[in-house]
C-alpha positions in Angstrom: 240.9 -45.4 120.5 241.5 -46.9 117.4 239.4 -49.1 116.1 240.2 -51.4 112.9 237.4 -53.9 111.5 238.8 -56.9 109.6 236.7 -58.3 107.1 237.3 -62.0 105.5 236.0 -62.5 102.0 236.8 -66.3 100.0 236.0 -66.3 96.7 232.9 -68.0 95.8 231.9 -67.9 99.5 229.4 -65.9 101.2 230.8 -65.1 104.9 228.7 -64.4 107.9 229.1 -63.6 111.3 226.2 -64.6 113.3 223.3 -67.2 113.1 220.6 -64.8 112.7 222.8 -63.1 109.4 223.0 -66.6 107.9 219.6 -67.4 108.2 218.9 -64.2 106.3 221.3 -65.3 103.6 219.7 -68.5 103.5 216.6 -67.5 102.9 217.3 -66.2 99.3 219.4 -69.2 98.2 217.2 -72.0 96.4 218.3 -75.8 96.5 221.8 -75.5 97.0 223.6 -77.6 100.3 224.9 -75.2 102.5 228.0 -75.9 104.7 228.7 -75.0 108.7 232.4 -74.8 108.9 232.8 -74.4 112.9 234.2 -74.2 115.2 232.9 -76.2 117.9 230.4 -73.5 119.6 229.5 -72.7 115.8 228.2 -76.3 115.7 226.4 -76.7 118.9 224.4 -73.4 118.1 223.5 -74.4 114.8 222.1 -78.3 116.6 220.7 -77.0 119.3 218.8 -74.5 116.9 217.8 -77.7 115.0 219.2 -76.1 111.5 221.4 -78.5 110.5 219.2 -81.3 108.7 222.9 -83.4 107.8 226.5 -84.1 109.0 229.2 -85.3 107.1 232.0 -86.2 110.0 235.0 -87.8 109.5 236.0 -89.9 112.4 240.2 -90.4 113.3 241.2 -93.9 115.1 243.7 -91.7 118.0 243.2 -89.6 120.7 244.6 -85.7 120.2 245.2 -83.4 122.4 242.6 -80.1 121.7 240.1 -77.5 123.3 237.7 -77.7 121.1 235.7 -80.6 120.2 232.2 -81.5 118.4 229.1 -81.8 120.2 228.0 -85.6 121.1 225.6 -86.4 118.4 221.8 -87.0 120.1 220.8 -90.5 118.4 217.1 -89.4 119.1 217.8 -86.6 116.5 220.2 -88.7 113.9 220.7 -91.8 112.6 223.5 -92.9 111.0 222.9 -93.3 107.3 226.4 -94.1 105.7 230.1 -94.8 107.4 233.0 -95.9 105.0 235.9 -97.1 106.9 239.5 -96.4 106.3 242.8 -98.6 107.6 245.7 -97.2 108.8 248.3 -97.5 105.9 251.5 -96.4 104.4 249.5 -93.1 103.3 247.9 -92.8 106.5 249.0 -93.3 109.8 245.3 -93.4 111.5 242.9 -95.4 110.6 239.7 -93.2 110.2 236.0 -93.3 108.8 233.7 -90.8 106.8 230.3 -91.0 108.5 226.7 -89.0 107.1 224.6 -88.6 109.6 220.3 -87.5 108.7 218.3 -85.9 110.8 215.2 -88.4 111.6 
């Protein structure tokens, strides 16, 4: 049995592969904002954990097909602090709004 490990690196980035090994990397950065790029079951860990203390979503005005989809957002948690809405337009075929959501 052959067995080949596969290691992602991104330049500037530091990659992890579980919860627990980016809370250890966290630890030792100071004041920087930290991004969770999911997928969805990334995401739900990371609320359900409470860790994530802000969301920047962007919203799209159409229904896609998918299997993977972001958690529903527990207003009890968040408010919504910012949403800037978008039109659909010659650049853009959807219309579609950036939202911030804080933890409360």
């Amino acid at each position: 049995l052959l067995l080949l490990e596969i290691i992602y690196k991104a330049e500037g980035c530091v990659v992890v592969n579980s919860i627990d090994e980016s809370l250890k990397v966290l630890n030792n950065i100071e004041n920087k904002e930290v991004f969770v790029i999911g997928g969805g079951e990334i995401y739900k860990k990371f609320l359900e954990k409470g860790l994530i203390d802000r969301m920047y979503i962007t919203h799209i005005d159409e229904y896609f097909d998918g299997d993977t989809f972001f958690p529903k957002i527990d207003s009890s948690d968040f408010t919504l602090s910012n949403e800037v809405t978008h039109a659909a337009h010659e650049k853009h075929a959807y219309g579609f709004s950036f939202q911030t959501w804080l933890r409360k």
